[in-house]
C-alpha positions in Angstrom: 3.8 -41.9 1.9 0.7 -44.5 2.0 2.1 -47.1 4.7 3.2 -47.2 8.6 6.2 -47.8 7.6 6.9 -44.9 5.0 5.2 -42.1 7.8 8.1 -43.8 10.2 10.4 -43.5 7.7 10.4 -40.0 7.2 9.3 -39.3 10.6 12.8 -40.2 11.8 14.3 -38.7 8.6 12.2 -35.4 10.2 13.5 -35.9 13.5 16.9 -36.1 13.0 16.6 -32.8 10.4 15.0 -30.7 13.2 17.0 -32.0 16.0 20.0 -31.0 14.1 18.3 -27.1 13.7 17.4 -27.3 17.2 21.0 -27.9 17.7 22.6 -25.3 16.1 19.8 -23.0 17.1 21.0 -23.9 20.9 24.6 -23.5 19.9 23.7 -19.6 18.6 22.7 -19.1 22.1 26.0 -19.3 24.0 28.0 -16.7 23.9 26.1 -14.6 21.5 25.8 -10.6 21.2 23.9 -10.3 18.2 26.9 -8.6 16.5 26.1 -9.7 13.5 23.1 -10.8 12.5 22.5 -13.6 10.3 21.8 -12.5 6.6 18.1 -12.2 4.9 17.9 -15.4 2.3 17.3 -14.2 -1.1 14.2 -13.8 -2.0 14.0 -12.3 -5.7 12.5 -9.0 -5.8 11.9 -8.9 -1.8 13.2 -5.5 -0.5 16.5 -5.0 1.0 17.3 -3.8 4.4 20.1 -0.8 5.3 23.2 -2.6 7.0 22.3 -3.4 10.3 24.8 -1.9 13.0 26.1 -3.9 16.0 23.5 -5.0 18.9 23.1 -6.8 21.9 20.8 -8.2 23.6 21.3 -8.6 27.7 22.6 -11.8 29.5 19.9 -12.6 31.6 16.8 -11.5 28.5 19.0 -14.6 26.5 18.9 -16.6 29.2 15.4 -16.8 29.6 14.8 -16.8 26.2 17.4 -19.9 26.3 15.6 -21.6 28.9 11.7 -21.2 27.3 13.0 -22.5 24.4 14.7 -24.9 26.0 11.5 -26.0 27.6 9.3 -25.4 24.7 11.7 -27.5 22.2 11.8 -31.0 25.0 8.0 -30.5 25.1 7.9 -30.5 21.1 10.4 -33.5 21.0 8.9 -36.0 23.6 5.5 -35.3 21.9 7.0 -36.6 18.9 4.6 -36.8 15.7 1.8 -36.6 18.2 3.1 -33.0 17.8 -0.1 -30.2 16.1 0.5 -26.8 15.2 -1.5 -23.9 16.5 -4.7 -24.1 14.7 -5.1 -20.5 15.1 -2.3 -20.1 12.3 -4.2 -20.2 8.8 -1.0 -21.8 7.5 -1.5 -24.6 9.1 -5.0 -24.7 10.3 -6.4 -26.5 7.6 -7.3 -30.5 8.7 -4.5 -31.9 6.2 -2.2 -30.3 8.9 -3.7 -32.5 11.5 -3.9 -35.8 10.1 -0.4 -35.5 8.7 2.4 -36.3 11.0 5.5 -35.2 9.6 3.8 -31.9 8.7 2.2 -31.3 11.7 5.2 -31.9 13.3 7.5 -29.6 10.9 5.1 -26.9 11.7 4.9 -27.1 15.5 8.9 -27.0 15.4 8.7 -23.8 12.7 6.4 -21.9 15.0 8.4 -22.7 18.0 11.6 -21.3 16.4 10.0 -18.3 15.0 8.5 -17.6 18.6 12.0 -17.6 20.1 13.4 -15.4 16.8 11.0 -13.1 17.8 11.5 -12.5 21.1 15.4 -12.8 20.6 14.6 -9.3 17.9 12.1 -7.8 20.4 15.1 -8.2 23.2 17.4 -6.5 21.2 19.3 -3.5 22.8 19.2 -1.0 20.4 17.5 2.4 19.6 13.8 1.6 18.2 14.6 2.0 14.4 17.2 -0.4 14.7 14.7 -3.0 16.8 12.3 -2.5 14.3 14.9 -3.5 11.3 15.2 -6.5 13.1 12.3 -7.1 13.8 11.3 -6.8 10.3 14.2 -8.8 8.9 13.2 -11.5 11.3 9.7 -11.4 10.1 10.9 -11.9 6.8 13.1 -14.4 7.1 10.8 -16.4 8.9 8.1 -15.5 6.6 10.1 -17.3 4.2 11.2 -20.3 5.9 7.1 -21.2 7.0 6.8 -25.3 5.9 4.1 -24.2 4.2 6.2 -23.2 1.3 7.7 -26.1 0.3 5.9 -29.1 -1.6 7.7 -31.6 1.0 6.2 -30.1 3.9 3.1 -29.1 3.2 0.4 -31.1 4.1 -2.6 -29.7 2.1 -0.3 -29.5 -1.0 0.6 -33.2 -0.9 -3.1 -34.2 0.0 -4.2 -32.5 -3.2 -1.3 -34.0 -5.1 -2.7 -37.6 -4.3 -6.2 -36.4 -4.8 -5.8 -34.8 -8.5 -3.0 -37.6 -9.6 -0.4 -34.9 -10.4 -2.7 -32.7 -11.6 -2.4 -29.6 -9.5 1.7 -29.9 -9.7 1.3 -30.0 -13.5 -0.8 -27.0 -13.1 1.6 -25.2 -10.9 3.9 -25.4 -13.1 2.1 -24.2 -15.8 1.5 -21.2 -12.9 5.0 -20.7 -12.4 6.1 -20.4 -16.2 3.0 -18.2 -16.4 4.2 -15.9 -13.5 7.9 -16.0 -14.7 6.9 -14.2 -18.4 4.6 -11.9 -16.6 7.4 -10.7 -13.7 5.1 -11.4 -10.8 3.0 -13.7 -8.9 -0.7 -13.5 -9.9 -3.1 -12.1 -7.3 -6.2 -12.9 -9.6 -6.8 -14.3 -12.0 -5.8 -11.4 -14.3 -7.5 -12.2 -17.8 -11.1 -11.7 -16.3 -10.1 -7.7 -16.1 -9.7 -5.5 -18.5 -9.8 -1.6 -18.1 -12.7 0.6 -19.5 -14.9 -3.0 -19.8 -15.1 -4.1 -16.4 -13.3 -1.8 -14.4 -12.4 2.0 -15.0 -16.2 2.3 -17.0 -17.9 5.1 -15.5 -18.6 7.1 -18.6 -16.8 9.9 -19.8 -13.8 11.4 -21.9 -11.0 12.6 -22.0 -10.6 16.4 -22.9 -7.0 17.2 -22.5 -3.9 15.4 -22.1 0.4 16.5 -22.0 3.3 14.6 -21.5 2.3 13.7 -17.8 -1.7 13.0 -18.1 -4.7 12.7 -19.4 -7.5 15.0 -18.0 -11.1 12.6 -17.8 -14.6 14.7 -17.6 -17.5 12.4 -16.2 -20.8 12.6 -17.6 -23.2 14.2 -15.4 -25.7 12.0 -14.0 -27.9 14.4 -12.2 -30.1 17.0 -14.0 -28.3 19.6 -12.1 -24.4 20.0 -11.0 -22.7 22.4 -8.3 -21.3 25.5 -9.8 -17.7 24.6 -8.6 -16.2 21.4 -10.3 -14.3 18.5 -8.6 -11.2 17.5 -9.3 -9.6 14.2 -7.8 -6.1 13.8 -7.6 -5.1 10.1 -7.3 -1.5 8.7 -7.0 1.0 8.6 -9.5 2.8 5.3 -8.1 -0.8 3.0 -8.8 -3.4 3.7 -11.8 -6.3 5.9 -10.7 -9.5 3.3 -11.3 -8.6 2.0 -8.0 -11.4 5.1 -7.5 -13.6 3.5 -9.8 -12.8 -0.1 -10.2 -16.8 -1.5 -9.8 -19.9 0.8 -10.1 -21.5 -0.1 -7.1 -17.6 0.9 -4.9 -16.7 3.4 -7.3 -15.7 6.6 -5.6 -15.7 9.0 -9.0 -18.9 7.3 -9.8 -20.4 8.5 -6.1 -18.9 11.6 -6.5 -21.1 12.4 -10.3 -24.3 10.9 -8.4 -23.7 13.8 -5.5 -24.4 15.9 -8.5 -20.7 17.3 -8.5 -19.0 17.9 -12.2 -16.6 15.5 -11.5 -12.7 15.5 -13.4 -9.9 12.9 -12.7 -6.3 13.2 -13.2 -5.0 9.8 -15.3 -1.5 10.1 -14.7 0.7 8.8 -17.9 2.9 5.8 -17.1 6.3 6.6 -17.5 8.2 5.0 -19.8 12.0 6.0 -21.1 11.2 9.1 -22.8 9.9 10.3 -19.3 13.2 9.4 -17.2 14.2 12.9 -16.7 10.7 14.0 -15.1 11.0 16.3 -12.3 8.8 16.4 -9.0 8.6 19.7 -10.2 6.6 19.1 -13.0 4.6 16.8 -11.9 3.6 19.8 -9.6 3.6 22.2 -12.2 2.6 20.8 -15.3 0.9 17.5 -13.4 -1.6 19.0 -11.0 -1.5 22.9 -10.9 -2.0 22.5 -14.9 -5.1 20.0 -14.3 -6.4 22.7 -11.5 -6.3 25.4 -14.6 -7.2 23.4 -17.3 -10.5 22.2 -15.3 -11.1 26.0 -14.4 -11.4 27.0 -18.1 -13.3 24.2 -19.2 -16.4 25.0 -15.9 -15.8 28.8 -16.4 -14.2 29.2 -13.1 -11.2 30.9 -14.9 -13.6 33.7 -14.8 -13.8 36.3 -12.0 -11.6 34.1 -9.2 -13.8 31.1 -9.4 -12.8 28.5 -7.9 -12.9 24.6 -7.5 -12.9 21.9 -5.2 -9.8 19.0 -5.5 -8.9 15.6 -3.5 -5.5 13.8 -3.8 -5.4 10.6 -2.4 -2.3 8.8 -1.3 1.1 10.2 -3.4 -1.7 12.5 -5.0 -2.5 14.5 -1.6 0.7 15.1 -1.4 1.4 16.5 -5.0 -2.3 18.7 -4.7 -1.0 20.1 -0.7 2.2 21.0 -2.5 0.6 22.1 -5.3 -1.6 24.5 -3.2 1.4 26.0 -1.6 2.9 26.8 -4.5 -0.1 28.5 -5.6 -0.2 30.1 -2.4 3.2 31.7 -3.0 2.0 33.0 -6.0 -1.0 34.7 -4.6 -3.1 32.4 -6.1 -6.0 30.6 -4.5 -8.2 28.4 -7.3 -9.0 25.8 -4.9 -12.1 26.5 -2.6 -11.4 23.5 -0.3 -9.3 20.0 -0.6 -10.1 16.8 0.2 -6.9 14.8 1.8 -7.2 10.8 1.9 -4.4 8.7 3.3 -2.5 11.8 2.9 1.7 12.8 4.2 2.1 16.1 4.2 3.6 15.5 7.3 6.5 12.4 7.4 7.5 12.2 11.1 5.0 8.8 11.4 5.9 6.5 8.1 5.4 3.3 9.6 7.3 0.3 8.4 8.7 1.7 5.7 10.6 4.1 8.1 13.3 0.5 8.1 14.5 1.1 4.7 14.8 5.0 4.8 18.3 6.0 5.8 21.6 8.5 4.5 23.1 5.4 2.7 19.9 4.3 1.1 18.7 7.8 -0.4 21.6 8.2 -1.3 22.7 4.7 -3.0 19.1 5.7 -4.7 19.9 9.5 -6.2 23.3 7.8 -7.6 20.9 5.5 -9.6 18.1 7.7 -10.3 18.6 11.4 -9.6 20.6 11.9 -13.4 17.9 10.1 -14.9 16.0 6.5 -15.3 12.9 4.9 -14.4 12.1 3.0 -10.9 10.5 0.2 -12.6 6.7 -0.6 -10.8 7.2 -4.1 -10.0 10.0 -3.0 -7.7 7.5 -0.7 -5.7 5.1 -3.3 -6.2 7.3 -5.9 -4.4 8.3 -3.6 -1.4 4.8 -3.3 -0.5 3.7 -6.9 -0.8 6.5 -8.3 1.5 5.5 -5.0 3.9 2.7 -7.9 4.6 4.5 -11.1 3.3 2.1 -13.6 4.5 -1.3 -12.3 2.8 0.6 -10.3 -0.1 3.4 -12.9 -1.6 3.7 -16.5 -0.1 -0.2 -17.3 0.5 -0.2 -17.0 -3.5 3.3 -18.6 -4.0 1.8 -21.9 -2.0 -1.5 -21.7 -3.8 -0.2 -21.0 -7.7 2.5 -23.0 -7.6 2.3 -25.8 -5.1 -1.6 -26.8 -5.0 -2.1 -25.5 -8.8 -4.7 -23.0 -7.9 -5.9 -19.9 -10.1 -6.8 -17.2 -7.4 -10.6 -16.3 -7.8 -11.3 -13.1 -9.5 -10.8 -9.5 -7.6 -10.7 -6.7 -9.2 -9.2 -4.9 -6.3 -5.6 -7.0 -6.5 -6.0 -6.9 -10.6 -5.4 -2.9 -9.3 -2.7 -3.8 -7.4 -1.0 -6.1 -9.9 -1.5 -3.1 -12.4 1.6 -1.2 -11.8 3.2 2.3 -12.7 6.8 3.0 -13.0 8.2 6.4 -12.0 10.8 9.0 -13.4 14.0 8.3 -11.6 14.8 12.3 -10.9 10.7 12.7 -9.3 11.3 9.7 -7.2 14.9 10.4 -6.0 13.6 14.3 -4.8 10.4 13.0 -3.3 12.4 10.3 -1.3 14.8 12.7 0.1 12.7 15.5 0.9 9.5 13.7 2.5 10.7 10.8 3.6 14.1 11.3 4.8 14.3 14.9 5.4 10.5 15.9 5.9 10.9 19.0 4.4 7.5 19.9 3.2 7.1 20.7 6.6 9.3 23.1 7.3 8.2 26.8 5.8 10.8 27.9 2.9 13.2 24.9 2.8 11.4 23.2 0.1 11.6 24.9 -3.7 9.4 23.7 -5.9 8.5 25.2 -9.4 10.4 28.3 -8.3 8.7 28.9 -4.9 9.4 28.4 -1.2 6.7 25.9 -0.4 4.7 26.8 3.1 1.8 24.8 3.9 1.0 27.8 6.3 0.0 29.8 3.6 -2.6 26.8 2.4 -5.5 28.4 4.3 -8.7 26.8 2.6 -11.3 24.3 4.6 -9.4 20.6 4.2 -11.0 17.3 5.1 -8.4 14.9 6.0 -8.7 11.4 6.0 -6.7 8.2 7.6 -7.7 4.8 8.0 -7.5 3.3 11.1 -5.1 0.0 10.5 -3.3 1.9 7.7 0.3 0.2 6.6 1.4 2.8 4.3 -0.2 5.6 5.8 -0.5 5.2 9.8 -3.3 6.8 11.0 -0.9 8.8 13.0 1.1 10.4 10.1 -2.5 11.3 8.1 -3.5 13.1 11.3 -0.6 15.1 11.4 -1.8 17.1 8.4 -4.0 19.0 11.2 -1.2 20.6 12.8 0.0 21.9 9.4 -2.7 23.5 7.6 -4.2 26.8 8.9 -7.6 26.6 7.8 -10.5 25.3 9.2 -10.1 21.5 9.4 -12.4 18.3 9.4 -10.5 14.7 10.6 -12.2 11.7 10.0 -11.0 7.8 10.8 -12.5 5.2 9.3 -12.1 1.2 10.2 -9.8 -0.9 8.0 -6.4 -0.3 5.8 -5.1 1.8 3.2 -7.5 1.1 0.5 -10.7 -1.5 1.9 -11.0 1.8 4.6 -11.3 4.3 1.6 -12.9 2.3 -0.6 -16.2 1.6 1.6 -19.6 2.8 -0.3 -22.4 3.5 1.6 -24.9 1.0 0.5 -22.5 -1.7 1.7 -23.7 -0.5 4.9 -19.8 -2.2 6.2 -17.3 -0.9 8.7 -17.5 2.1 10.7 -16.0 5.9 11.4 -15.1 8.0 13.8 -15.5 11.9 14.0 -14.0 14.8 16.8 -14.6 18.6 15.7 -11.6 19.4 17.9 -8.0 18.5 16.9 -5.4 18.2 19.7 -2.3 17.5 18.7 -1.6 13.9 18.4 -4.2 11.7 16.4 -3.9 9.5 20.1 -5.6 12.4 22.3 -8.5 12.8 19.5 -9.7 9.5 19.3 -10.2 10.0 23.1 -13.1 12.3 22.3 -13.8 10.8 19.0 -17.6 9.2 18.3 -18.0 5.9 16.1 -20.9 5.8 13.7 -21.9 3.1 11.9 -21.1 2.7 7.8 -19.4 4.8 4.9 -17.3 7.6 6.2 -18.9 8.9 2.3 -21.7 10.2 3.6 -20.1 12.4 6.2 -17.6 13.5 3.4 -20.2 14.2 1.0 -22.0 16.3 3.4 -18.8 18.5 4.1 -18.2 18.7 -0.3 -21.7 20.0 -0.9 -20.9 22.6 2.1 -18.2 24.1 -0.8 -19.9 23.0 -3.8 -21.5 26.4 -4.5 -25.2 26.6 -5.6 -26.8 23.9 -8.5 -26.5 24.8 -12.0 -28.1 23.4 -15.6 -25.3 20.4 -15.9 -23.9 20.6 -19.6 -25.1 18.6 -22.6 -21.0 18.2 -23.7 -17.4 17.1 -22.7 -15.2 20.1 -22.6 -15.2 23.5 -23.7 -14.0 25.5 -26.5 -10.3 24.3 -27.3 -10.9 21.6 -24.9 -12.6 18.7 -27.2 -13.2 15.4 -26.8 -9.5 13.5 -27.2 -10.8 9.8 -26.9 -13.6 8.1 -24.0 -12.8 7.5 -20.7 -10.8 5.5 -18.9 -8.2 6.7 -22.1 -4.9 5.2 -23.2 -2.8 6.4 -20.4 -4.2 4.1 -17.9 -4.0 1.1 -20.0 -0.5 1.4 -20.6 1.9 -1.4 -18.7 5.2 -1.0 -16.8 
């Protein structure tokens, strides 16, 4: 489209296309109830949503909304292709936008329709879960539908079209096949990565290892350690180097410079001969086995010694339940526990709170419960579109319609990494946190034979949330407080679920925010909470040492006694794929 007459061309072409949307969009006005709301397109792996049940939205809230659109769409038509899209939308901001007509024009139209969608879902009468399924749906939908994803539309794609003579199609199509035999959409460029070479390579070994994971001891790197080890506890649904994917942001790395001897759960990825794992031995012979196994190795099996532990994510909410089952068995290895974007507590799960209901958990335990694996690319999926726009189609436009390789970032090769999960774990763990919240509730869980009570955890915890937190809201990480007896510490720190923990002190980025007194809703203590500048590290490192015990020689070997040397760190369990 090089000539006056071409632009008019499919100007009008564009014209009568949107007017004809416009139309219909008009048309769904009168006489609607929202009965039924139009279906989700499909979008491969995206999610789906629980049936929706009937709504309405009231006469005179459509009306408006009738009459701003209304308003809004004549403004759009009589300014014609003169027509720009709001610059503050990265979609579109970029200057191809602007000096393309038809494109410009296409996006003024989207965003005006996906205003009025929105305000139709936020008008909905319904109870708030159900506005917020719409809400979401909507987001999707529209997500979906942005001009930005399709080659005729977008502006920036065409431009480099022209610019490249074909090239950057050719290319993303060559991204596309690429993607296709992988089973996702690349993040990064994933061939500059490679576990235990340039991320996961803080030294080490492994020194024991069972059908569930590999234990990793850390070399020491200070001339003396604290006489109680550290154990960290990361999720089973992602790999655990997202705690020590660089040196200079590695969190196991920080940890061994504090002078603490440092061990790290590697949980196995499950393939089919693990489909009949149990949450209950991932408690069991998962964590409470690491707790023991890193207590004989330091000596702390001796004379009630103890250790210090942090789970992070799914893995502070195997090591809390862990603890209370040790608890119920009079047993108390664990001086204090470190909790970081933690549910103990699953009244507050955020957005994913849309696709928890009867019908789902159980559609799920019909699939899973008997057996099978919940493949990782699933989970993956479900959290990318949580956040459609940054996490899937900003990568679909860029792979496959300008022919782009995404620049190297070790922290999406993580995220691209993923774990499947043993259908039976994953089937009790959604019904009993998620649905039923019943780690909560003293004596209504069982797990590995006792009556789980996380009144009976009385140790010092530190309990961490990040402030803009997606998976975790900083609300249902707080909630921890009200559950666990012992002296407590909350922290908030600035960002999401893994740039807010992730944050090393010589970064010197972001900020946290402290209270000594814990009220009960995370709202009430940020009232009284102080910001300080930086790492929310060095306030946690403070509070470890505080538990550490006193400094002893650090050992010259990995292990102890039958406890030898399997393989070096990162080890083969972490380098296995879904």
């Amino acid at each position: 489209m090089n000539s006056d007459g071409q632009w008019a061309q499919a100007a009008q072409q564009l014209q009568q296309l949107v007017g004809e949307g416009m139309a219909r969009t008009l048309q769904s006005f009168q006489g609607m109830n929202m009965g039924a709301m139009p279906p989700v397109p499909n979008m491969g792996s995206m999610p789906s949503l629980p049936a929706l049940p009937q709504m309405s939205i009231a006469p005179e809230k459509l009306q408006q909304i009738q009459q701003d659109y209304l308003t809004e769409a004549t403004k759009l038509w009589n300014q014609s292709l003169q027509a720009n899209p709001t610059a503050t939308d990265r979609r579109f901001s970029g200057d191809a936008w602007a000096h393309n007509p038809v494109s410009a024009y296409a996006a003024a139209a989207y965003l005006l329709n996906n205003r009025t969608l929105m305000a139709m879902a936020d008008a909905v009468d319904a109870d708030a879960k159900t506005k917020t399924r719409v809400r979401f749906a909507v987001e999707q939908m529209m997500a979906a539908a942005a001009p930005s994803n399709f080659l005729a539309l977008n502006a920036e794609a065409q431009k480099k079209a022209v610019d490249t003579k074909g090239e950057s199609i050719a290319k993303g199509m060559q991204n596309l096949l690429h993607d296709m035999r992988q089973g996702h959409v690349s993040m990064t460029d994933e061939s500059l990565f490679e576990v235990g070479k340039n991320v996961g390579t803080t030294e080490g070994a492994v020194v024991f290892e069972n059908e569930l994971f590999q234990l990793i001891e850390y070399k020491p790197l200070t001339t003396k350690v604290y006489e109680r080890p550290f154990l960290l506890v990361p999720p089973c649904i992602n790999k655990f180097y997202i705690l020590d994917l660089q040196p200079e942001n590695s969190l196991i790395r920080y940890a061994v410079e504090q002078g603490h001897r440092t061990f790290v759960v590697s949980w196995r990825n499950p393939d089919e001969s693990m489909q009949n794992v149990t949450w209950d031995q991932y408690i069991e012979d998962g964590a409470i086995t690491a707790i023991q196994t890193v207590q004989a190795i330091t000596g702390q099996d001796k004379k009630d010694g103890q250790i210090n532990a942090l789970g992070f994510c799914v893995g502070g909410t195997i090591l809390g339940t862990s603890l209370a089952v040790l608890a119920a068995r009079g047993e108390k290895p664990v001086a204090s526990a470190t909790l970081l974007t933690t549910f103990l507590d699953f009244t507050d799960t955020g957005i994913l709170d849309v696709f928890i209901d009867e019908a789902f958990v159980n559609y799920r335990e019909s699939q899973l419960a008997n057996g099978g694996l919940l493949k990782g690319q699933d989970l993956a999926s479900t959290f990318s579109f949580l956040r459609p726009n940054d996490l899937v189609w900003n990568y679909v436009v860029g792979n496959y319609l300008k022919g782009e390789t995404p620049p190297p970032f070790d922290l999406l090769y993580w995220n691209s990494d993923s774990t499947n999960l043993p259908g039976p774990m994953y089937a009790w763990y959604l019904r009993n946190t998620y649905f039923e919240n019943n780690l909560i509730k003293p004596g209504k869980c069982t797990v590995a034979g006792e009556k789980v009570d996380l009144g009976k955890v009385d140790i010092p915890v530190y309990i961490y949330g990040s402030r803009e937190d997606h998976i975790v809201p900083i609300g249902g990480a707080y909630a921890s407080t009200q559950h666990l007896p012992g002296k407590k510490r909350f922290v908030m720190g600035a960002s999401g679920h893994i740039a807010g923990v992730i944050n090393p002190p010589a970064k010197k980025k972001r900020s946290y925010w402290t209270n000594d007194k814990l009220p009960k809703t995370q709202a009430d203590w940020l009232k009284g909470a102080t910001e300080h500048p930086g790492s929310w590290w060095t306030d946690w490192s403070g509070w470890l040492k505080g538990h550490a015990g006193k400094q002893i020689a650090a050992p010259k070997s990995y292990g102890k006694g039958k406890y030898k040397v399997i393989e070096p760190a990162p080890g083969r369990y972490v380098k296995a794929k879904a």
